[in-house]
N, C-alpha and C positions, 0 to 999 in steps of 0.2 A: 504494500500500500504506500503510494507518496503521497505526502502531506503537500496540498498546494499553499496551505495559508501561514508566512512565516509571521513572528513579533522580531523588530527592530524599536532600534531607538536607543540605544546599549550603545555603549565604547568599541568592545568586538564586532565584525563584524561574522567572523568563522575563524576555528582555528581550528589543526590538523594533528590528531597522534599517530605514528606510524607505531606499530605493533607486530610484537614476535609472535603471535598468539592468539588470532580473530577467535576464535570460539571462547577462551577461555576469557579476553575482554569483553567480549557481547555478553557472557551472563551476569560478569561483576556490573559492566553499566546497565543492562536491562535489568538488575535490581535496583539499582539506587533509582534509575529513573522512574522508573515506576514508582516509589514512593514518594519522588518529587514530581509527579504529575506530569513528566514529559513525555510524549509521544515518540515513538522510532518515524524517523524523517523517511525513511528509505535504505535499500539494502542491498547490494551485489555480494557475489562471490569473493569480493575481495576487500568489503565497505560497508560500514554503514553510519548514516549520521542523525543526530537528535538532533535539533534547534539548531545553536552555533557550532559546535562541535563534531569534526566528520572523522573517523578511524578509519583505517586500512592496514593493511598487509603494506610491508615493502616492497612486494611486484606487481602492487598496484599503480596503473600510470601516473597516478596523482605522486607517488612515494618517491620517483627517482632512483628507486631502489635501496634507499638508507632508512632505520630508525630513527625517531627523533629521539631525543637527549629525554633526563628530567623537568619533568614540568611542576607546575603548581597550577590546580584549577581550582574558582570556590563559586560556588553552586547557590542560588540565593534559595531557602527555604523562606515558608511563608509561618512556621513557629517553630518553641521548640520542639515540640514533637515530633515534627517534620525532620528535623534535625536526630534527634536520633532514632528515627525508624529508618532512616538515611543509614546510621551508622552501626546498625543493627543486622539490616537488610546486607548490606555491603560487604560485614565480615563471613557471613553464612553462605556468599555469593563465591567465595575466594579472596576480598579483601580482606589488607593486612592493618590491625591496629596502629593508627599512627597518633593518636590524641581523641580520649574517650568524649565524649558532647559534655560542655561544662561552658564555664563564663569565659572568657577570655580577658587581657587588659586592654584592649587595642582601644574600645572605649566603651561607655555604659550600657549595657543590654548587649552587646553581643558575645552570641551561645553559635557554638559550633564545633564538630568533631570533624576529624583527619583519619585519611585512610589511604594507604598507600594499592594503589591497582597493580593489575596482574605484574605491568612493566615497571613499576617502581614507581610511577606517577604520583604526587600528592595529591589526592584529592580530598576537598572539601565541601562542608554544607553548613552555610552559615544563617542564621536567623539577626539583622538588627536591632531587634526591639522595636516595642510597639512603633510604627511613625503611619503617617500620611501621604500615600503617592496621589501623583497629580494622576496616572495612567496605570494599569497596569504592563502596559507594551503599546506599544507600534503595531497595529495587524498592518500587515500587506496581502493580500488576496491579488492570487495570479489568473489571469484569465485564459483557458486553453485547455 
């Protein structure tokens, strides 16, 4: 199934992980996503991407043929429960403990757990505390 209708308005526009291990990352992200309410964008043989976020194989045309390095990604949860069924979901999936869901100091209200994915990737899921958006996203709806 592809998804025609993206949310922009965010910083990123996409970013790419190349991976030693399609199966064994599709289920670590197809857990967390799921918990944070993201849909699978689309899927090949060699790909698949959520929202900003597209994975591949390294012999996929997009790869070049190299791994990328370590990353750090954080995942914006909508509380903290979200946050740790995030981090819950993710260790049961094959992710690896990297920081349990708790408060952080970065600044007041923000909760979030760290989890390192199949390739060593840090991932996050962060909650800032109560606030007020003007939007929740950007739709864009593609016609075709």
């Amino acid at each position: 199934m592809e998804t025609q209708s993206l949310h922009r308005g965010r910083l990123i526009d996409h970013i790419q992980l190349v991976v030693r291990d399609l199966a064994a990352t599709r289920r670590f992200y197809d857990a967390v996503f799921e918990v944070l309410g993201l849909p699978l964008g689309g899927e090949g043989d060699t790909w698949f991407w959520v929202d900003e976020l597209f994975i591949s194989t390294a012999d996929s045309e997009a790869a070049a043929g190299r791994l990328t390095g370590r990353h750090h990604l954080a995942f914006q949860a909508q509380d903290r429960a979200m946050v740790d069924a995030f981090h819950k979901a993710g260790c049961a999936a094959g992710g690896e403990d990297n920081g349990a869901p708790g408060e952080r100091p970065y600044h007041p209200g923000y909760y979030a757990a760290f989890l390192l994915d199949p390739d060593g990737n840090n991932i996050e899921a962060v909650f800032h505390g109560e606030a007020e958006r003007s939007a929740k996203s950007v739709e864009i709806t593609f016609e075709g």
